[in-house]
N, C-alpha and C positions, 0 to 999 in steps of 0.2 A: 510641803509640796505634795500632791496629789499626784499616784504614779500614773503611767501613761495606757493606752491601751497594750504595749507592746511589752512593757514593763511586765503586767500582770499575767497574763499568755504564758500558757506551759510551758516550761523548757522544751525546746525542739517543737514547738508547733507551729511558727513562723516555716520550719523548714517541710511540715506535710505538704504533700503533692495536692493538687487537688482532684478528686475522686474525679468530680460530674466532667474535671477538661480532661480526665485521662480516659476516660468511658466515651468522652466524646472524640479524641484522637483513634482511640481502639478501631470504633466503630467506622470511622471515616478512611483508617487504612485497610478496613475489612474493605469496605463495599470499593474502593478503587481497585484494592487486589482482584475481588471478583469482580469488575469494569476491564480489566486487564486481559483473566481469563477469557472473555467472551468476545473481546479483539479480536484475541491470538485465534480461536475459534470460529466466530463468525463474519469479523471486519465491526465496524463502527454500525453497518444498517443493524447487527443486532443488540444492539447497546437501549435495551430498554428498560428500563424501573425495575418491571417487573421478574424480567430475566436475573438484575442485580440482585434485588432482593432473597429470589430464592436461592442466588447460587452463596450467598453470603450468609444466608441464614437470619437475617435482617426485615424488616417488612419492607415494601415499597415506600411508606410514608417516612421510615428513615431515612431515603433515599432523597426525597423532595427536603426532608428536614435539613440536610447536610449540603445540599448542594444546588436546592430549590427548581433549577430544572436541568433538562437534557445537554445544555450547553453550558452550566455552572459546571455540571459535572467532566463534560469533554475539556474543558477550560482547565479543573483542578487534574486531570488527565495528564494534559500536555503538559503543566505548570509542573509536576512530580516528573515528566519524561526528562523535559527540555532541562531539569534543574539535574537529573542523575547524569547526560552526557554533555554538560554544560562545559566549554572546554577549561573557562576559569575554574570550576572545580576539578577538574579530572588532573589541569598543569598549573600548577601552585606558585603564583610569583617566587622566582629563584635570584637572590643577587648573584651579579656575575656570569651570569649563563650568556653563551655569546648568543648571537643571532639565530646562526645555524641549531645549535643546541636544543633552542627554546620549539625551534620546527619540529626534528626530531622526538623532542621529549612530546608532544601534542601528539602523535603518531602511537609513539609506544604506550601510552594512556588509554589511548582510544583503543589500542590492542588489550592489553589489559584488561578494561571495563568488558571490550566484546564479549573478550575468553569467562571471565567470570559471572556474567549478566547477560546469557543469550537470551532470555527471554523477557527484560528489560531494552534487547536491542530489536526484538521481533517489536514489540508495543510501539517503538520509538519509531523506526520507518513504518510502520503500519499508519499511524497517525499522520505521519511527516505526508505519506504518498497519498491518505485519503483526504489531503485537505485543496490539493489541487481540484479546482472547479465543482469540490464540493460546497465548502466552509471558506468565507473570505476571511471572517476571522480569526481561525485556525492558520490558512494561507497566511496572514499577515504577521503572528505569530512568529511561524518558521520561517519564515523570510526575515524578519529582523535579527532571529538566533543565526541563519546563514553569513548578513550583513556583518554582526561581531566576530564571527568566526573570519571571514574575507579581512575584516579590517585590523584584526591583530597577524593573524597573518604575515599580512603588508608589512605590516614595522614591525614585526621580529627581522620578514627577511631584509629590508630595507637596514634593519641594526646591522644585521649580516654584513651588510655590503660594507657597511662602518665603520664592523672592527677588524674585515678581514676576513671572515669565513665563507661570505658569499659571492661569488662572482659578480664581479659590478657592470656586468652587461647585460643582464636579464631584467626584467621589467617586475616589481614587486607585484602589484594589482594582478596581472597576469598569471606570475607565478602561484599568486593565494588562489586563485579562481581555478584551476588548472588542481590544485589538490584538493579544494573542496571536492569539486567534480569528480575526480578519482575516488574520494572518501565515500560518496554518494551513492557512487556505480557500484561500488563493491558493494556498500547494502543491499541496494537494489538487488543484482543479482542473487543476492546468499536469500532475501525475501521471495525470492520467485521459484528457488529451486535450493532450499536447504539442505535436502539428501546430498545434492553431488557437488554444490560449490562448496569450497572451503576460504571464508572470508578471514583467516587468521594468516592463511598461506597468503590471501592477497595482500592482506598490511602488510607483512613482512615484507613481500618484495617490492609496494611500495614504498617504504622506507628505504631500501635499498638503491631503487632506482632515484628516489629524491635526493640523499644524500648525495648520488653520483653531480646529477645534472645542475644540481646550485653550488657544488664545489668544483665542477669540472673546467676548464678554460675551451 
C-alpha cells in the first residue's frame, strides 16, 4: 500500500502555522488598529487609505487589498467593535443563574470591559453615534446589536419574574429598553466630556439602582 500524502510529511508539519495567513492576519490587525487610531482622533470623516496606510506603516494598496474599500473597511471596523462588547461574549451562558442574576452580571461585564478597554469603548460609541443619518448600513448594523441586547434582556427579566427574583408587576420590554437607554446615555456622556464624567461611577450606580427597582415591591 502506497503511503498517503499525510503519511509522508515531516513530523510536526501538519501542525506549522501558515506563514502567508499569519502575515496576513498581522497586517489586517495593524491597519484596523491604525483605522482605530484615527477615529479616536479625527471621527470616521478622516478614515482615509491613505491616512491608514501611513499611520500603520503599510501602503494604501494593502489597504484596498485587505479590505477592498472604505466600507469593507468600516464594516471589519464595526464587526471587531460590535464582536469585543457583544453582550453574549462579555456574559457567558451560566446554568442556574436566576433571572435577576443574569441582568446584573451583563452590567458588571460591561463595567469590566469599560475599565479595561477605554479606548475600545471610545471606537465603539464613536461608530455606534456616527452611523445615525450618516451610514444606513452601519445604522442597521447597530440597531440589530441593540435589538439582541433588548431581546435577551426581556427573558432574563421575564425568567426573573419566574423564578422569583424579579418583581412580577413590571413589564419586561420596558424594563430592557429603560436599561439599554441608561447603558447608552452614559456612553454618550463619558464620549462628549471624558475629563469630568466618570462612566465607571455611572455603571456602578446603575447597577445599584437596577437591582433595587426589579427587586423592590
Amino acid at each position: 500500500m502506497s503511503a498517503t500524502n499525510d503519511e509522508i510529511q515531516p513530523p510536526g508539519s501538519r501542525l506549522r502555522p501558515n506563514k502567508q495567513k499569519l502575515r496576513s492576519e498581522r497586517s489586517s490587525t495593524a491597519l484596523l488598529d491604525a483605522a482605530c487610531d484615527i477615529v479616536l482622533a479625527d471621527g470616521i470623516i478622516g478614515l482615509t487609505f491613505a491616512a491608514i496606510g501611513e499611520r500603520s506603516g503599510y501602503s494604501r494598496g494593502m489597504v484596498t487589498a485587505r479590505f477592498g474599500n472604505k466600507d469593507g473597511l468600516i464594516e471589519a471596523l464595526i464587526a471587531r467593535s460590535v464582536d469585543a462588547w457583544s453582550h453574549e461574549r462579555l456574559v457567558p451562558v451560566e446554568q442556574g443563574r436566576s433571572g435577576l442574576a443574569s441582568v446584573l452580571a451583563l452590567i458588571d461585564a460591561i463595567r469590566t470591559q469599560a475599565s479595561s478597554d477605554a479606548r475600545g469603548l471610545h471606537v465603539f460609541y464613536s461608530l455606534m453615534f456616527s452611523s445615525v443619518g450618516t451610514d444606513e448600513s452601519m445604522r442597521i448594523k447597530f440597531a440589530a446589536f441593540h435589538e439582541t441586547m433588548r431581546s435577551d434582556l426581556t427573558a432574563w427579566i421575564t425568567q426573573g419574574q419566574n423564578d422569583g427574583t424579579v418583581r412580577p408587576d413590571l413589564a419586561p420590554e420596558r424594563e430592557a429598553e429603560l436599561l439599554v437607554a441608561a447603558l447608552r446615555g452614559i456612553g454618550f456622556q463619558w464620549l462628549l466630556d471624558r475629563d469630568a464624567f466618570d462612566p465607571l461611577g455611572a455603571i456602578d450606580y446603575l447597577r445599584l439602582t437596577c437591582a433595587d427597582r426589579l427587586v423592590r415591591s
